[in-house]
C-alpha positions, 0 to 999 in steps of 0.5 A, a space after each residue: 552258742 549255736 542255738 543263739 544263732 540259730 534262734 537269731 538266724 531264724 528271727 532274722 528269716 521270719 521278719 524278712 520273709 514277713 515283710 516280704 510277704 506284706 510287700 507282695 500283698 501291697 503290689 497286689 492289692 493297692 489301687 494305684 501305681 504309686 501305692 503298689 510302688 511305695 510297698 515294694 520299696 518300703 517293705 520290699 527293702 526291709 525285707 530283703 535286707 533282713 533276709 540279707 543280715 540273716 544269710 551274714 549271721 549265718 555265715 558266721 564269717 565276719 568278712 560276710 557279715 560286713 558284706 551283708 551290711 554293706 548291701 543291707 545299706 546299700 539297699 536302704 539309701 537306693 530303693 526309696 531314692 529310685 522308686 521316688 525317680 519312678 514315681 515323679 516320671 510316672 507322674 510326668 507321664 500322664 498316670 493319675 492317682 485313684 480318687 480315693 488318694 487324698 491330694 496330689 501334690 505335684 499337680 500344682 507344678 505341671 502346667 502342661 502335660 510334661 512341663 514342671 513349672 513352678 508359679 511365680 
């Protein structure tokens, strides 16, 4: 029973460690404010919450597990929620997309440099 946890424990280590790694990469090397930010919540929060089940498994110990899951969770709902907020004030505040971004979506609602006015 140990060795399935062991090999599960250690699977659960080397994906979260790989999507971290694939987040580190994307901050890194993507062009643009909004690219790097995408890759940071998206593989950011796999990652971590990955790494977070491992340390519950671990643990063998199921009031830890649950608490893992919990902030597995809890990480899911709030880090695409908050980079989403950080991306549209970042917007607002004047930082343009690279040109090989494809289209910006919110360009047609902004008006003025801080008004967001639908057309009507």
């Amino acid at each position: 029973m140990e060795l399935v946890v062991a090999l599960i424990v250690a699977f659960l280590l080397l994906a979260g460690a790989l999507f971290a790694l694939v987040a580190a990469i994307g901050i890194v090397r993507l062009p643009d404010l909004y690219s790097r930010m995408h890759a940071a919540s998206k593989a950011g929060t796999v990652g971590s919450g990955l790494l977070l089940l491992a340390v519950g498994v671990h643990s063998q110990d199921l009031s830890i597990l649950a608490r893992a899951l919990a902030g597995f969770l809890f990480f899911a709902l709030t880090a695409p929620i908050s980079a989403h907020l950080l991306a549209r004030a970042a917007h607002k505040a004047g930082h343009r997309l690279t040109p090989p971004s494809v289209r910006d979506e919110l360009a047609k609602y902004q008006m003025g440099r801080r008004s967001y006015k639908t057309k009507g």
